[in-house]
N, C-alpha and C positions, 0 to 999 in steps of 0.2 A: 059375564053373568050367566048365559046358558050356560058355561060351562060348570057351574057349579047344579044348575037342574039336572042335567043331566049325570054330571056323577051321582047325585043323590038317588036318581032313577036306577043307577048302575046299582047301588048299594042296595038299594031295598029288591033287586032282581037277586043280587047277592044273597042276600039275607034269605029271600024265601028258598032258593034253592039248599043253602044249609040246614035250613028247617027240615027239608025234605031228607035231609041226608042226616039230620040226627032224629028223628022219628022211628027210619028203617034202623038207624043203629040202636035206638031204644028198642022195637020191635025185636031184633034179633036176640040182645041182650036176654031178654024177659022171657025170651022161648028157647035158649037155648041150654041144652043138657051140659053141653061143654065147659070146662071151666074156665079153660084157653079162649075161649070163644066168648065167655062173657070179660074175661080182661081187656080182650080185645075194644070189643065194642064201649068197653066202660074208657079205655084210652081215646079214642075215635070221638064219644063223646065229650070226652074232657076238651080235644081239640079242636072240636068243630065248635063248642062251647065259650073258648080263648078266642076263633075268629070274629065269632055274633058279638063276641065284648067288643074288638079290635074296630067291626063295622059301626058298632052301636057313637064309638069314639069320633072316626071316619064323618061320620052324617051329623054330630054334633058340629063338628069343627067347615062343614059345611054350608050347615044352617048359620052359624056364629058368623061366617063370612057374608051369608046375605043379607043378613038382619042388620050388619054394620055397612053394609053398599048402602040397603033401602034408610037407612036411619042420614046415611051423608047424602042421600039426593042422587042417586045415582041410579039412572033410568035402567029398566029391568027389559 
């Protein structure tokens, strides 16, 4: 059962870190002259965007596991 705390810990460390990494890439995007440079950034956030969906899955399928331990009695 920790181990499900703790992954979920894992994920939302996750999660904020991508945040941080699609912000600069939105930042870049919006500033930059380049055209190459905003595909870039627009690719970068598609995929950093596909991982937050992937986590968002991840922490559902996590929480679903403990709500089903705490619902069978199963000491936390």
């Amino acid at each position: 059962m920790k181990n499900y705390f703790k992954e979920i810990r894992n994920i939302e460390n996750e999660r904020e870190e991508l945040i941080r990494e699609y912000k600069e890439a939105e930042y870049l995007f919006y500033t930059s002259d380049s055209i190459h440079m905003k595909n870039e950034m627009r690719l970068n956030m598609l995929d950093i965007q596909s991982k937050l969906d992937d986590l968002q899955f991840e922490e559902e399928q996590a929480n679903e596991c403990l709500m089903n331990m705490v619902n069978q009695g199963i000491m936390i």
